[in-house]
C-alpha positions as CSV (number, residue, x, y, z in Angstrom):
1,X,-43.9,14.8,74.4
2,X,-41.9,16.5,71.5
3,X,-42.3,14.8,68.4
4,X,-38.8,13.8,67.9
5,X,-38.6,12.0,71.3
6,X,-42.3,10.4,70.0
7,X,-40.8,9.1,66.8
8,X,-37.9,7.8,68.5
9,X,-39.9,5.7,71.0
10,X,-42.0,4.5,67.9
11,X,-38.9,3.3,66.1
12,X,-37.1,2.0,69.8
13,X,-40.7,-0.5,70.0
14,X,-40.4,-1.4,66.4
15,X,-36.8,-2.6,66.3
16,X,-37.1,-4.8,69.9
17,X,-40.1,-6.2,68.0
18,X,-37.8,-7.4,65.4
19,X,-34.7,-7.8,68.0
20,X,-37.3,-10.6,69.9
21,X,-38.1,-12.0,66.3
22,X,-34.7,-12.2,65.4
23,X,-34.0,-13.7,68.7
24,X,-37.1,-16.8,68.5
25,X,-35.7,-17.8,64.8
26,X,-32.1,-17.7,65.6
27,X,-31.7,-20.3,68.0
28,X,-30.3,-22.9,66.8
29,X,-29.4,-21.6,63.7
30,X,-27.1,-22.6,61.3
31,X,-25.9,-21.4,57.6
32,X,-28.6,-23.4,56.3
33,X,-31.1,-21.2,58.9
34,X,-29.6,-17.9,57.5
35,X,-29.5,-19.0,53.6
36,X,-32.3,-21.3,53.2
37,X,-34.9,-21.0,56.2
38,X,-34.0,-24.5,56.4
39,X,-37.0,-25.3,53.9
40,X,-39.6,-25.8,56.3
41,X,-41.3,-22.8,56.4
42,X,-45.6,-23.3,55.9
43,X,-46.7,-21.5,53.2
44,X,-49.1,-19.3,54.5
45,X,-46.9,-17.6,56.8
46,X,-44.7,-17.1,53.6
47,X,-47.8,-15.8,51.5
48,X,-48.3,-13.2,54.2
49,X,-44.8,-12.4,54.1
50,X,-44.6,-11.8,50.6
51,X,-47.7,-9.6,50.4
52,X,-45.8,-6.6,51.6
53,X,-42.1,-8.4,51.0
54,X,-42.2,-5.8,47.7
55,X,-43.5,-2.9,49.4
56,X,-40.5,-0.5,50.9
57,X,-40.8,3.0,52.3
58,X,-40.8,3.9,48.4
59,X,-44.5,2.3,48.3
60,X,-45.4,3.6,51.6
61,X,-44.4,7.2,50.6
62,X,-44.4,7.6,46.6
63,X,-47.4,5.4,45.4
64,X,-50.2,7.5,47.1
65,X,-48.1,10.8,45.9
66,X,-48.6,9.5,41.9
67,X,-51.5,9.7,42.1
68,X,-51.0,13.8,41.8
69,X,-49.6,13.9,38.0
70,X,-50.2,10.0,37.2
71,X,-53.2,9.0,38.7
72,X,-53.9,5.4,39.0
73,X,-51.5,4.1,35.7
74,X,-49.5,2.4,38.1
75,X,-52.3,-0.6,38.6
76,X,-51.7,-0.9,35.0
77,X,-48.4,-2.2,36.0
78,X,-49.7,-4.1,39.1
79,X,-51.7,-6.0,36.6
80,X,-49.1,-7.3,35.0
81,X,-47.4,-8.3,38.7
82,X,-50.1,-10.6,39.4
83,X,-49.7,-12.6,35.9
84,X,-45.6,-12.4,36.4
85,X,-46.3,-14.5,39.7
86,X,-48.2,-16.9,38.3
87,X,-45.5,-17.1,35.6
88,X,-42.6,-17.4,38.5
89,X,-44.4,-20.2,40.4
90,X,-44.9,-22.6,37.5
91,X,-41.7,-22.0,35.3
92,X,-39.2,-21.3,37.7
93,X,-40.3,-22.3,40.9
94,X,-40.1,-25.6,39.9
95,X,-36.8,-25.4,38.5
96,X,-34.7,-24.0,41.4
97,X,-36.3,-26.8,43.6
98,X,-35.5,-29.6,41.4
99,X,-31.6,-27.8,41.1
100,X,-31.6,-27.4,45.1
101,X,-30.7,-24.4,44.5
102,X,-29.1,-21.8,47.4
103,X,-28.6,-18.9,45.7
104,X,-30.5,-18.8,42.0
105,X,-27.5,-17.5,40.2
106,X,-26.3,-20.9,40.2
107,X,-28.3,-21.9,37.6
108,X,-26.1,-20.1,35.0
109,X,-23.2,-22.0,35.6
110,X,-25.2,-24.9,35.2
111,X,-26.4,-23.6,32.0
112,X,-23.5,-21.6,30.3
113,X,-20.2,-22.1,32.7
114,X,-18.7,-20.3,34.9
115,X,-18.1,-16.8,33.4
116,X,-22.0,-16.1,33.4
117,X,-22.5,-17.1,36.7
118,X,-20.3,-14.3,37.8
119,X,-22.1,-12.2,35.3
120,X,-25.4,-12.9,36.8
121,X,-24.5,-12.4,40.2
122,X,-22.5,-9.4,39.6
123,X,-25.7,-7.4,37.9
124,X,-27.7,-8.6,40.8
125,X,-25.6,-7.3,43.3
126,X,-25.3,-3.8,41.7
127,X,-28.9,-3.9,41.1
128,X,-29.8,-4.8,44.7
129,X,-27.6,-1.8,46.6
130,X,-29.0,0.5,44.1
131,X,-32.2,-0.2,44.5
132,X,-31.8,-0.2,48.1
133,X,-30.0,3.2,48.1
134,X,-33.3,4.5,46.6
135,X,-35.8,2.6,48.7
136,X,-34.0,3.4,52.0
137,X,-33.2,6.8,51.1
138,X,-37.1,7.9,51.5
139,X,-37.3,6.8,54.7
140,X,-33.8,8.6,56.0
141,X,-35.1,11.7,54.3
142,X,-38.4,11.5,56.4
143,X,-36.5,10.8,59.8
144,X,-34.1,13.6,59.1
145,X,-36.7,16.3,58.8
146,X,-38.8,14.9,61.4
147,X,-35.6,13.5,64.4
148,X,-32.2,14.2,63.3
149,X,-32.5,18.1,62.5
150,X,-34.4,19.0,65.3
151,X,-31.5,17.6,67.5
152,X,-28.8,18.9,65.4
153,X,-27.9,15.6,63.6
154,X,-26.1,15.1,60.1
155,X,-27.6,13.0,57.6
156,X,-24.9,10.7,58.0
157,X,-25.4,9.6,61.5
158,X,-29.4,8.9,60.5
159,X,-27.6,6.4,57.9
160,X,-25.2,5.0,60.1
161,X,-27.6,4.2,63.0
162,X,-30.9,3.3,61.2
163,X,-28.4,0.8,58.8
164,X,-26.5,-0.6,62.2
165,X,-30.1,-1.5,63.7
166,X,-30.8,-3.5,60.5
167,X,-27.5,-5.4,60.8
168,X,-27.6,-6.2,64.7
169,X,-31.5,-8.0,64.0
170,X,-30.9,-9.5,60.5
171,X,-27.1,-11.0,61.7
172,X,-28.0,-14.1,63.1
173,X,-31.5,-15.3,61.9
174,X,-31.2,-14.5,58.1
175,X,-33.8,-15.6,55.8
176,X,-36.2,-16.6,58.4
177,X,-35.7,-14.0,60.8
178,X,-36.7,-12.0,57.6
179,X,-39.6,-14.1,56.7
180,X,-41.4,-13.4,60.1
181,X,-40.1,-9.8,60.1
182,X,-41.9,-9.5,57.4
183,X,-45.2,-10.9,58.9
184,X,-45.0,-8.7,61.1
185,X,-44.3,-5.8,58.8
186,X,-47.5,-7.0,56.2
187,X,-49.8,-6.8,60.1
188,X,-48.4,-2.9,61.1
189,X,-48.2,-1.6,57.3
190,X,-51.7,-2.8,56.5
191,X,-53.3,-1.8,59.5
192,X,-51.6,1.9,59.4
193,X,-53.2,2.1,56.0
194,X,-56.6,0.9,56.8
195,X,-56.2,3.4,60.2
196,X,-55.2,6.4,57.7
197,X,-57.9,5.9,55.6
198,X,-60.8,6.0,58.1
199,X,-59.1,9.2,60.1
200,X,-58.4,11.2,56.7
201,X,-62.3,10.2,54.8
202,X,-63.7,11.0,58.5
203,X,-61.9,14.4,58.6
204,X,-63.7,14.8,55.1
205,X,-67.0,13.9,56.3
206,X,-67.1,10.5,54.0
207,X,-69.4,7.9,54.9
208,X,-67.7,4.4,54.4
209,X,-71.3,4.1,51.8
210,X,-69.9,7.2,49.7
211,X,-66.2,6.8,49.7
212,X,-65.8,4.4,46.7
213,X,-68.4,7.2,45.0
214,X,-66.2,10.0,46.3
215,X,-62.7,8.2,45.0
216,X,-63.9,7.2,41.8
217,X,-65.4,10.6,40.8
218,X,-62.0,12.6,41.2
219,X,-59.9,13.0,38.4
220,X,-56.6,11.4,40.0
221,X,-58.3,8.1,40.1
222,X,-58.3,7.3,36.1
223,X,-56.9,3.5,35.9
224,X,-56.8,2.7,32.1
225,X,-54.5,4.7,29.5
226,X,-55.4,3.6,26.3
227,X,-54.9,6.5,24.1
228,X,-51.6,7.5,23.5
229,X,-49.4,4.7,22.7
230,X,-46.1,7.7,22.5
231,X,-47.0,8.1,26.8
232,X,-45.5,6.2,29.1
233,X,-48.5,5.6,31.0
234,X,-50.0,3.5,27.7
235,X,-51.5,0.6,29.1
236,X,-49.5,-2.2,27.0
237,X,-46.4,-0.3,27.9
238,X,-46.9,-0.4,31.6
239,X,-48.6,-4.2,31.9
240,X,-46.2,-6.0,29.6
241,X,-43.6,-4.5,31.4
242,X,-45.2,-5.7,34.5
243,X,-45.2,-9.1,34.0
244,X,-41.1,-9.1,32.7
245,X,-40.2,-6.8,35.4
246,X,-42.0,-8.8,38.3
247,X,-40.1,-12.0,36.9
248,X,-37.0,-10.6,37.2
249,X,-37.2,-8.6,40.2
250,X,-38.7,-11.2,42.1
251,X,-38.5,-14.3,40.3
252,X,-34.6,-13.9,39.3
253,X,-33.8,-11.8,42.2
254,X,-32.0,-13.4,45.0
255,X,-33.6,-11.3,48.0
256,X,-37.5,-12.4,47.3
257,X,-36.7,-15.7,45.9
258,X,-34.9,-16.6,49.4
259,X,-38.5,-16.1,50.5
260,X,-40.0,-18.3,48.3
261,X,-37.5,-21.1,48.4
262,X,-38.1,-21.2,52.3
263,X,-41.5,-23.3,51.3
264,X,-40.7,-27.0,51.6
265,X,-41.3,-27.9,48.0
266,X,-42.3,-26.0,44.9
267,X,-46.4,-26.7,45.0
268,X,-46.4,-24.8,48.7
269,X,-44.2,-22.2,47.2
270,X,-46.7,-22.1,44.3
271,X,-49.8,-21.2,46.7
272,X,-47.6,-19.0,48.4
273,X,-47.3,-16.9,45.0
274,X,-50.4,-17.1,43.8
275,X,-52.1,-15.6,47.2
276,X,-49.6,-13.1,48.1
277,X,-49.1,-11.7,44.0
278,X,-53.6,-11.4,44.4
279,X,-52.7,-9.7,47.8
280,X,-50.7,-7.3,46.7
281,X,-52.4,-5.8,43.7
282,X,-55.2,-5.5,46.3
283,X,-52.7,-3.3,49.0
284,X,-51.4,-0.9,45.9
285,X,-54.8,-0.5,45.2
286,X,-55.3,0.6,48.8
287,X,-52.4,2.9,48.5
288,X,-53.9,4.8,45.3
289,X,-57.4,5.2,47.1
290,X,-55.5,6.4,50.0
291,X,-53.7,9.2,47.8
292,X,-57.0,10.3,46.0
293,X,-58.2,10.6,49.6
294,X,-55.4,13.2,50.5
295,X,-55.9,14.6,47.3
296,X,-59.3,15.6,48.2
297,X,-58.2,16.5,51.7
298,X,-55.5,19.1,50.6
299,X,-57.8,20.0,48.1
300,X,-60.5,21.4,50.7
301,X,-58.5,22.5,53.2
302,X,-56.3,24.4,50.1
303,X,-52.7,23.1,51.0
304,X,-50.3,23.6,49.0
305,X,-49.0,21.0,46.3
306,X,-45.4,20.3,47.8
307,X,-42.8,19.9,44.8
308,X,-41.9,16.3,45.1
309,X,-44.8,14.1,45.2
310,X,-43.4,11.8,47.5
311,X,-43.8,14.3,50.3
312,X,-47.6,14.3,49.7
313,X,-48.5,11.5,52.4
314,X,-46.2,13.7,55.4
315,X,-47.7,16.9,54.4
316,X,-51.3,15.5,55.3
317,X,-50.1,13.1,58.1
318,X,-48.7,15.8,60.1
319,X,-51.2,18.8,59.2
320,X,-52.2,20.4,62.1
321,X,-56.2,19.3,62.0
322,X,-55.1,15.4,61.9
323,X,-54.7,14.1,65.0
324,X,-52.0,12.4,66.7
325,X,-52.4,9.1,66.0
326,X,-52.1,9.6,62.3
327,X,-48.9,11.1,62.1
328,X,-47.7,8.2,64.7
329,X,-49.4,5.2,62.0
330,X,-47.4,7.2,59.6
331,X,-43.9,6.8,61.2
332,X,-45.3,2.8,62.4
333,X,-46.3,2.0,58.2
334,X,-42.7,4.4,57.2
335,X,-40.4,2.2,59.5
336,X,-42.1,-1.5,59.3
337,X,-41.4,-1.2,55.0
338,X,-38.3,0.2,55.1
339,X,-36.4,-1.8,57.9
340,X,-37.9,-4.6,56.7
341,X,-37.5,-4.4,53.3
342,X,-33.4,-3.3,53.8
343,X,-33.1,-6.0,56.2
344,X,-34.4,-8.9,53.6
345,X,-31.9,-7.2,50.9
346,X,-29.0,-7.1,53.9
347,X,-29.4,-11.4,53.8
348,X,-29.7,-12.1,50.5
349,X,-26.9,-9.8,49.3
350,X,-24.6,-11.5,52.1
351,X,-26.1,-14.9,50.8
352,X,-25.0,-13.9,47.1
353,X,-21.7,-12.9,47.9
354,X,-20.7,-15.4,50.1
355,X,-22.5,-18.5,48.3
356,X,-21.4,-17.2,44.4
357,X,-18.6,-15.1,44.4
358,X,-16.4,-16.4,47.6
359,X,-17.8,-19.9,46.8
360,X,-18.4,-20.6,50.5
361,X,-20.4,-23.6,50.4
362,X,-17.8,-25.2,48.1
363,X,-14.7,-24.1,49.7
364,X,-15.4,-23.8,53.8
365,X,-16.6,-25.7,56.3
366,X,-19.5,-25.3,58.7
367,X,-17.2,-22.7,60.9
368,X,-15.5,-20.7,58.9
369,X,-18.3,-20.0,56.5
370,X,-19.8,-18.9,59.4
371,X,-17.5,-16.7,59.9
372,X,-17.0,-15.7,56.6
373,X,-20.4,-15.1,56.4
374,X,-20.8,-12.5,58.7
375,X,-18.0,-10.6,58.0
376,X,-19.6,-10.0,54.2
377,X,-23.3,-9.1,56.1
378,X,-20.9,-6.5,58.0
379,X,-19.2,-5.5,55.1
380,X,-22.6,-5.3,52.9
381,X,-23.9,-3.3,55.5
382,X,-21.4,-0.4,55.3
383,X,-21.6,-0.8,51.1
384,X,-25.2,-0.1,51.7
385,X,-25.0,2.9,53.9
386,X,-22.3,4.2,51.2
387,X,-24.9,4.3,48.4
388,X,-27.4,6.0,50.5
389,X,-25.8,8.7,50.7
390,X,-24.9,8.5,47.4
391,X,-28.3,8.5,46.1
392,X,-28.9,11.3,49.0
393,X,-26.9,14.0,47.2
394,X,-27.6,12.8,43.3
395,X,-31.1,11.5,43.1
396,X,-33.9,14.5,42.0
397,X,-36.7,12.1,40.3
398,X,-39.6,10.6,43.0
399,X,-38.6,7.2,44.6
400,X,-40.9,5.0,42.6
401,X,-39.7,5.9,39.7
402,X,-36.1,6.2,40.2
403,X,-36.0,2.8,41.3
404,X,-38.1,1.2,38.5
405,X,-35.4,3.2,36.2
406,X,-32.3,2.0,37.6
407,X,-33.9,-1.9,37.8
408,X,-34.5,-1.2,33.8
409,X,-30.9,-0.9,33.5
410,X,-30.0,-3.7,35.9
411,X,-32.3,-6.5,36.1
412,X,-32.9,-6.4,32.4
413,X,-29.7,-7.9,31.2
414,X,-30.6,-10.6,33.9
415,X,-33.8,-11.6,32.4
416,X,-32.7,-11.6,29.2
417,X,-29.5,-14.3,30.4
418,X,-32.3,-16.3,31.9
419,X,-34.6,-16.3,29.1
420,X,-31.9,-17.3,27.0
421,X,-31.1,-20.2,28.6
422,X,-34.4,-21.2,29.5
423,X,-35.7,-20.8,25.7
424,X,-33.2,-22.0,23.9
425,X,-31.1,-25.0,24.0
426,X,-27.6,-22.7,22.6
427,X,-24.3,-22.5,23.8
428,X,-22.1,-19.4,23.9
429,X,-19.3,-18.2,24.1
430,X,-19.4,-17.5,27.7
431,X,-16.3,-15.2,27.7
432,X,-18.2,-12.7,26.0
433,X,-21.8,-12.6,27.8
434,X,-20.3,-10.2,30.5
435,X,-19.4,-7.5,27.2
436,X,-23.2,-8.1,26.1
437,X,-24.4,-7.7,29.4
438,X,-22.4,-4.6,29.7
439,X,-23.5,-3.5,26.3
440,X,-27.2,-3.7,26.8
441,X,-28.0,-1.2,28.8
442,X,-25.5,1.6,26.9
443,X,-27.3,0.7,23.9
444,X,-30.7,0.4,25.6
445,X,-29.8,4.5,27.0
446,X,-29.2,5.8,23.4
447,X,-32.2,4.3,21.5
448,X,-34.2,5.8,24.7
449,X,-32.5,9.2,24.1
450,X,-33.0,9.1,20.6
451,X,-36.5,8.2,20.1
452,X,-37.1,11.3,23.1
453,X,-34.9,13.8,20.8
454,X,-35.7,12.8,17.3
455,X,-39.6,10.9,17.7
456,X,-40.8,12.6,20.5
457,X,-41.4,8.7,21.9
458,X,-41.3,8.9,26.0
459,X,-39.7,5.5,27.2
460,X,-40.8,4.7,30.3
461,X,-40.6,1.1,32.5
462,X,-40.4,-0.8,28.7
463,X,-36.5,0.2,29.0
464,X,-36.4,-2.7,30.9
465,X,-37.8,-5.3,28.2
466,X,-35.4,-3.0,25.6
467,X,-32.4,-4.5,27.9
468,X,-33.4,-8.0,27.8
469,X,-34.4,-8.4,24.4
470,X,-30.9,-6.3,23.4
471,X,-29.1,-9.1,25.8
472,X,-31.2,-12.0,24.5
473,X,-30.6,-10.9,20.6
474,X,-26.8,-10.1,21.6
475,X,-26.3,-13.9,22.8
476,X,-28.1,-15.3,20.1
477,X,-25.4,-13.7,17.7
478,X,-22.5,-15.0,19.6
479,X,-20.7,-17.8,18.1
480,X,-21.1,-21.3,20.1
481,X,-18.6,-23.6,21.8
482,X,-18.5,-27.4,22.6
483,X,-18.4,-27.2,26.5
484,X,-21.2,-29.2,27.1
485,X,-23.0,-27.4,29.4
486,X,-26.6,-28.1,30.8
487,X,-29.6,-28.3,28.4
488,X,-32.5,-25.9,29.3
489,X,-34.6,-27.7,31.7
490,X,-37.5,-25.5,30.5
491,X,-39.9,-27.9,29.4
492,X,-39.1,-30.8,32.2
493,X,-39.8,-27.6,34.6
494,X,-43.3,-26.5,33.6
495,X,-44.3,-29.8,33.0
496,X,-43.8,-30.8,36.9
């Protein structure tokens, strides 16, 4: 069997996998089923969800390639994911159930009026199809080489079919047809690792007794950079940033909160965090060992370094000594995060759309915001597959990074409108937050580019923190108004 015609069967038993769980959670289903899960989802299948919910093809493929270059910094990071959940589940949690809240840019208008509702669910939507144009782009690239060259295929046909599966599974059963997609992605991704792992270390003649040895005594697999605060790789840098960035891209992000407010009240949802945020630092750590691993293998068996990093994990997959059944895991762990993870940002950028800026749930009834609704999850579909190729033909940095880049720019404004009206109990004038928001990240570009030029001072992921303290500090300077808006809730939240 070629290995095109392999790869496409792989793909062909994932996606009627997801077809038949798209099929069980849709019947019945309502707009509440696609935007809400209904709210009766049991935790622990949520917690299993949301251990890989994060993870795309851009984990799969780029976090065991850092460790070429980066080693292990990126835990540092992870660190500070595990403390931003626990932060999500007793702040805001609590909040967006007592609001019952649908989508969580709701809260703005609540808060400051309508102007920075629109704000807030404008940078998200930009935010999400970037980020998505990044994390689907890996996986494209990797089907490309491996199934639509070899049978004389343009790039833009892999887009187009690969982004019409994900529409025809995710149309009907939304947030919960996500929400067991995603179980059954966190099964296949974990077990393809674990698989990896024991077929690579038995190729290098590792005992399971001296692998941790093995791991820890190679120079990629440093965790704690202490030494030069000017690096990027600085440990405060990275697990400050952490936290923030883990609150706002999952915690003010409309695609993983959907998940969370699926839970039938806000103490399940809190379990559901506090397992699955433990869960995950524990799978990224599997990742890292896994890229020390083929490290070590390329090292002995002196293959070549390829130029992108994120290429590190095919190069040893398909090698001609591995057997077959690790370059098939490889394709099963590459397909299971990336349809999964594009399908969960496919429903929640529909939800956004239709529930803030068309106003659906206010303005339709049951029928035609049905039908509204699946016109914007076909429209959002097409938006998406735009912006991969986009990304294809512009983006030259490695996947994990590009993406934690472009959320610096994006999701920071949004944390710091959040924080703002969380922390304080000011008005604004709401006409102007969309300049601020705007403004942010231009200024947050040239203070980056100037402390690089002038300081020598590498930014890295603490852009993102720049962005919300400039929006945060920009509000604060705005004159009020007397609307009288919603008082921050902040307080009355944690104290639930």
């Amino acid at each position: 069997m070629s290995q095109p015609v392999l790869i496409i069967l792989i793909i062909g038993l994932y996606f009627m996998a997801l077809l038949l769980v798209s099929h069980l959670t849709s019947k019945g289903a309502t707009n509440s089923t696609y935007f809400t899960g209904n709210r009766n989802m049991a935790w622990p299948i949520v917690a299993l969800a949301m251990i890989t919910a994060p993870i795309s093809g851009v984990t799969f493929i780029s976090v065991p390639g850092m460790v070429i270059g980066k080693s292990y910094s990126y835990l540092q990071m992870c660190l500070g994911f595990v403390v931003g959940y626990f932060l999500i589940g007793w702040v805001l949690v609590p909040l967006f159930y007592k609001h019952n809240i649908i989508s969580i840019y709701s809260y703005l208008e609540n808060r400051f009026g309508r102007p920075a509702y629109k704000t807030g669910t404008w940078l998200f939507l930009i935010s999400e199809v970037l980020g998505i144009g990044v994390r689907f782009l890996v996986v494209c690239i990797v089907l490309q080489v491996l199934v639509f060259e070899p049978l004389g295929l343009p790039f833009a046909i892999n887009v187009s079919l690969t982004m019409f599966l994900i529409w025809l599974y995710t149309a009907k059963g939304g947030v919960k047809a996500v929400i067991w997609s995603d179980t059954v992605k966190s099964i296949c991704l974990i077990t393809s690792v674990v698989i990896c792992f024991g077929y690579i270390s038995n190729k290098l003649g590792f005992s399971f007794k001296d692998l941790p040895g093995e791991i820890m005594g190679h120079s990629s697999s440093r965790v704690f950079f202490f030494d030069n605060f000017m690096e990027s790789s600085y440990f405060w840098k990275q697990f400050l940033t952490g936290v923030f960035i883990v609150v706002a891209m999952t915690g003010l992000d409309q695609d993983m909160m959907q998940r969370i407010l699926a839970c039938k009240d806000y103490k399940s949802s809190r379990k559901n965090l506090a397992v699955s945020g433990i869960m995950q630092f524990i799978v990224i750590s599997m990742f890292l060992a896994l890229g020390t691993v083929m490290a070590i293998y390329m090292e002995r068996h002196n293959i070549p370094v390829p130029e992108k990093s994120d290429e590190i994990f095919a190069t040893v997959a398909y090698h001609e000594e591995m057997p077959l059944i690790v370059s098939v895991l490889f394709i099963l762990g590459l397909v299971s995060a990336s349809y999964s993870s594009v399908g969960s940002a496919l429903t929640s950028l529909t939800t956004s759309f239709t529930v803030d800026i068309l106003e659906g749930t206010k303005k339709y009834e049951e029928k035609e915001l049905k039908r509204k609704r699946k016109f914007v999850h076909a429209g959002m579909a097409i938006v998406m597959a735009a912006v991969i190729l986009l990304c294809y033909y512009l983006s030259e940095q490695d996947a994990i990074t590009a993406l934690f880049t472009l959320a610096s720019y994006t999701y920071g404004p949004i944390l710091g409108l959040f924080a703002f009206g969380l922390f304080t109990k000011r008005r604004v004038n709401v006409r102007r937050v969309a300049f601020i928001c705007i403004l942010s990240p231009v200024l947050s570009w040239i203070i980056g580019w100037t402390a690089k030029t002038y300081l020598d001072y590498q930014t890295g992921y603490e852009l993102f923190l720049l962005n919300a303290l400039i929006t945060f500090t920009g509000l604060s300077l705005l004159p009020g108004r007397s609307e009288n808006y919603e008082e921050s809730p902040i307080n009355e939240a944690v104290s639930l």
